[in-house]
C-alpha positions in Angstrom: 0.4 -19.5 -8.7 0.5 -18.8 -12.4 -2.1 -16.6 -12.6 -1.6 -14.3 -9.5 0.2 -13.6 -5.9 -0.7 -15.0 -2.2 -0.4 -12.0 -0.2 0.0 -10.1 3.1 -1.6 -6.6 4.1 0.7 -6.0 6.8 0.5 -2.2 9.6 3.8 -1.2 9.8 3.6 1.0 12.9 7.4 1.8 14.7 5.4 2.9 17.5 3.0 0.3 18.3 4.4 -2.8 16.9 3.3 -4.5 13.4 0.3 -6.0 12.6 -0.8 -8.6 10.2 -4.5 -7.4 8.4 -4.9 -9.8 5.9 -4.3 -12.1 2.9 -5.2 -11.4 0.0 -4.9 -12.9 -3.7 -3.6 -10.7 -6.0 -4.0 -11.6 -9.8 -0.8 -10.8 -12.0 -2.4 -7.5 -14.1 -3.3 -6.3 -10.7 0.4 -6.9 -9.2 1.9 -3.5 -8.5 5.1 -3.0 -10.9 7.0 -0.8 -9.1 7.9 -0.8 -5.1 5.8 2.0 -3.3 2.7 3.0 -3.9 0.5 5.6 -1.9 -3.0 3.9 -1.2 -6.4 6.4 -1.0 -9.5 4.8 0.3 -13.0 5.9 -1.4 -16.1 4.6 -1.9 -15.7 2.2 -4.5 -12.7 0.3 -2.1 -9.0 0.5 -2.1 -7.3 2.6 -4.6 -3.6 2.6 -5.8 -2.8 5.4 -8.1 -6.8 6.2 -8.1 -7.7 3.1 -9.3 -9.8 -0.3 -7.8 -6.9 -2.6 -6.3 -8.8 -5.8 -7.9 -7.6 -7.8 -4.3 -9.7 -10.9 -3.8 -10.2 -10.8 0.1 -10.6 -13.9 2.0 -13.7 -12.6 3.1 -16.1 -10.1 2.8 -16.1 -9.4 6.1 -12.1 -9.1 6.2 -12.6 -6.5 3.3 -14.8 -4.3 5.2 -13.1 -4.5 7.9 -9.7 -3.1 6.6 -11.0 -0.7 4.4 -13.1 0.8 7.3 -9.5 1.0 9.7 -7.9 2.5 6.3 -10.4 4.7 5.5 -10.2 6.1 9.5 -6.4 6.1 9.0 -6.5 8.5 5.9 -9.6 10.8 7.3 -6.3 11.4 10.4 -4.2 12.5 7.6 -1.8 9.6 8.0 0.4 8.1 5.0 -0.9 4.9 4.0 1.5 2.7 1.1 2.1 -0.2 -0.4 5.2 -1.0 -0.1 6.6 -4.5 -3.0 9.1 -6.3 0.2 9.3 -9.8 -1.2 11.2 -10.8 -2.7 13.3 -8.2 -1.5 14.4 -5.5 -3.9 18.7 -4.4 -4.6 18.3 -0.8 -3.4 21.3 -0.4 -1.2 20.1 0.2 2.0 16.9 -0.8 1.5 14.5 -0.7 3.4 16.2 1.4 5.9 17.6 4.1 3.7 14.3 7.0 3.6 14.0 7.4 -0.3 11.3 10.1 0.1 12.8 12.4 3.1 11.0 14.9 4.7 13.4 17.8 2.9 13.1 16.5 -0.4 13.0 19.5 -2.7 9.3 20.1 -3.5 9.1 22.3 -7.1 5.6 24.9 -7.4 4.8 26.5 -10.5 4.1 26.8 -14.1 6.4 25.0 -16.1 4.4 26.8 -19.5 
């Protein structure tokens, strides 16, 4: 559509198989620009880079119940992203090459 994006909240879980959530419609100025993004869930909703996501949910009910399972997902501690797969993106490798690996160098301190 011209004015936004048909799309899929998808649980990728290697352990227990994916999991389709939801469709959403995602307007074009709410369209994340760049491919990952870490989610947080608060009281306002879902947030992407701490602000409102702006999804239109199918249904209220659909809404509460994803942000409810999200919101127990990040009280565990567990990653949640957003992750841009169609259409797919030219990273060699991608999506099976880890961009953001465990032993990437981490830099503390004052940079004053």
């Amino acid at each position: 559509m011209i004015s936004g994006t048909h799309c899929e909240v998808w649980e990728i879980n290697h352990l227990t198989g994916n999991r389709h959530l939801a469709d959403v419609f995602v307007l074009n100025e709410h369209m994340p620009l760049e491919l990952i993004y870490q989610l947080t869930v608060t009281w306002r909703g879902i947030c992407i880079q701490g602000r409102q996501c702006g999804w239109q949910w199918e249904s209220g009910r659909t809404e509460q119940a994803v942000t409810k399972y999200l919101k127990v997902v990040q009280e565990i501690r567990e990653e949640i992203r957003i992750e841009v797969c169609q259409p797919e993106p030219y990273l060699p490798g991608y999506p099976h090459v880890d961009r953001n690996p465990d032993d990437y160098p981490i830099v503390l301190g004052d940079f004053d």
